[in-house]
C-alpha positions, 0 to 999 in steps of 0.5 A: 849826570847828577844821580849818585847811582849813575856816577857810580856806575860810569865809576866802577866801568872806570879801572882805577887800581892804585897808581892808575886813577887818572881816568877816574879822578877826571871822571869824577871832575867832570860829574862835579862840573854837572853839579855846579861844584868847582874843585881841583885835581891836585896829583890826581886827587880830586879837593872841593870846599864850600862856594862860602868857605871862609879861612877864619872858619874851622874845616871838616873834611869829608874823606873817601878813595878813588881806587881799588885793589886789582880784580882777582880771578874769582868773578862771575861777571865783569868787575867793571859792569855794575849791570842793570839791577835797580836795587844794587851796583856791582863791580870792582870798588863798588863797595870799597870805596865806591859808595862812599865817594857818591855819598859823600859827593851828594852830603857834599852837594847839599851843602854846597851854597849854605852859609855854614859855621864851619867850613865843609871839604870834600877830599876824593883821593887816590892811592889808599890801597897801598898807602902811596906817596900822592894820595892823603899821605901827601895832602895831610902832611907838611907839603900837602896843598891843606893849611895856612897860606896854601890852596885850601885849609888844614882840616880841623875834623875828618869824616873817613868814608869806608864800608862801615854799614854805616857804623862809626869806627871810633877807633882802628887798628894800625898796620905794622910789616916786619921782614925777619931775616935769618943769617946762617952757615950754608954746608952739604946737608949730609955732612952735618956741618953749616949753621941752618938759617930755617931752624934760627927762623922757626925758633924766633917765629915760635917766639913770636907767636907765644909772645903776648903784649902786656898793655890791653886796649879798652876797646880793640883788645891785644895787639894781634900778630901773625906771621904770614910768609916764610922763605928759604933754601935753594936745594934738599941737600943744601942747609939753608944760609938764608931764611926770611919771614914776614910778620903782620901787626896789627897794633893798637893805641897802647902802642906805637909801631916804634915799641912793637919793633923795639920789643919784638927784636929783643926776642929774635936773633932775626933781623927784623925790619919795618916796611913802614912805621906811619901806620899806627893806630887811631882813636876818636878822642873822648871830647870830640865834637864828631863823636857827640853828633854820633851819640847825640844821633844814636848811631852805634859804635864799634872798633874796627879791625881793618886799616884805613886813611885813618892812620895817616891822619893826625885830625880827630876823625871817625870812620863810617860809610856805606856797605860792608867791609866783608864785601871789599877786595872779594869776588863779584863786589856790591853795594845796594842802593839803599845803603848808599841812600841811607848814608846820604842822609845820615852823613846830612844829619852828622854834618848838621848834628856836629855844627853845635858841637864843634863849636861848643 
């Protein structure tokens, strides 16, 4: 099997939600053993790197996931049929992360026997949807299979591949939760005693809202903040002891996720508490060799507003592949051949437009 539409095809007929990529990972081994590739699934994670990889050389990674979101109710047809139309592949991760992961196979492919200046990985991983412990969190950090003594190397440089239409994100928003718990005096509503938990609630969460970040990122703007959840009570004549509530961030590089926590509890008499702080935001630095070959290729740049691998990533890295992100975690999900095609070759000219300048 060595069309990239093939294997895609048999990728989306393979469910792969978050946690349950096994089928998929050993699917997509078996489509790298056709092409000649060798690789390793490392918990699920499916690392190959040049047949001339060379430890002395620096590392690019080509970065893209194996898994999905579950299939909401709202299909028309199967999430896991991409059918039979020669223009376009439907189904469940066709666009979000389907189209990347085959483009980045046949980018990879092509340059699998060269002699290269650089070393070139593919990183096929699992787990990005939700952020777990197996997928980039594990391979990039201190006991990951990447770096000096270990299975493969560090990589030096990441090309992350999401539903871009193959723009470069050069920069991107990280993702901070808060849980807000507010702590009052449950009473008999008729007696006008108790300490009512919602009303603590409401008042921070209107603090929230009014609350503006004072340091402006050039290019993404105001750290956004909504608050999307809120609980309480357990009867309508009983005042509320307990009120929680949950807050979406989405921070810029002004800041870290520390400092957003830090300010926000200054303003609320609510508890609030982090779900995670690993998810800050990420940018492209000024000098980097990526964002040369980018400009040097004349391909348009943007902020991105969604989140991606990238924050678990320390590497200078940018963001671009096939599709568009409008499409992903939606109904009756698709990715067109063309898109797919034209990130191949443009993933080929950014690899090959990058060796003069990672080396400069």
């Amino acid at each position: 099997m060595s069309s990239y539409a093939d294997i895609l095809r048999v990728l989306v007929a393979t469910p792969s939600v978050s946690f349950k990529e096994e089928a998929a990972a050993a699917f997509l081994g078996k489509a790298l053993d056709g092409l000649g590739i060798k690789y390793s699934n490392l918990r699920g994670n499916i690392i190959a790197i040049n047949a001339n990889s060379d430890p002395s050389k620096p590392t690019l990674a080509l970065d893209a996931h194996i898994d999905t979101v579950p299939a909401n109710e709202g299909y028309t047809r199967s999430p896991f049929d991409s059918g039979e139309d020669p223009q376009t592949i439907y189904g469940l991760g066709s666009n979000d992360d389907g189209g990347s992961v085959v483009a980045m196979i046949d980018a990879f492919r092509h340059f699998y026997e060269e002699e290269m200046p650089i070393n070139l990985m593919l990183v096929l991983n699992r787990e990005e949807e939700v952020s777990g412990p197996d997928g980039d969190r594990w391979l990039y950090g201190q006991d990951g299979p990447f770096g000096p003594g270990k299975e493969f190397p560090m990589p030096d440089w990441v090309i992350v591949g999401e539903p871009t239409g193959m723009k470069a994100a050069t920069s991107e928003r990280g993702l901070l939760v808060l849980d807000g718990l507010a702590e009052g005096i449950s009473a008999h509503a008729a007696s006008g005693e108790g300490e009512n938990a919602l009303l603590k609630a409401l008042d921070d969460i209107s603090a929230l809202r009014s609350h503006r970040f004072t340091r402006i990122s050039p290019t993404m703007g105001e750290v956004k903040l909504n608050v999307t959840q809120i609980e309480s009570g357990s009867a309508h004549n009983v005042i509320p002891d307990k009120c929680t509530f949950v807050v979406d961030i989405r921070p810029t590089e002004q800041y870290s996720c520390e400092e957003i926590l830090s300010e926000l509890q200054g303003l609320c008499k609510s508890k609030l508490s982090a779900r995670n702080l690993d998810h800050q935001s990420s940018a492209t630095p000024e000098a980097s060799p990526l964002l040369k070959a980018v400009k040097a290729l004349g391909i348009e740049t943007y902020s991105s507003p969604t989140t991606s691998n990238w924050t678990l990533i320390l590497q200078d890295a940018i963001k671009i592949g096939p599709g568009d992100s409008s499409r992903s975690h939606k109904a009756d999900e698709y990715i067109l051949i063309s898109e797919i095609e034209n990130a191949i070759g443009t993933y080929i000219e950014l690899i090959q437009t990058f060796y003069g300048n990672s080396l400069e």
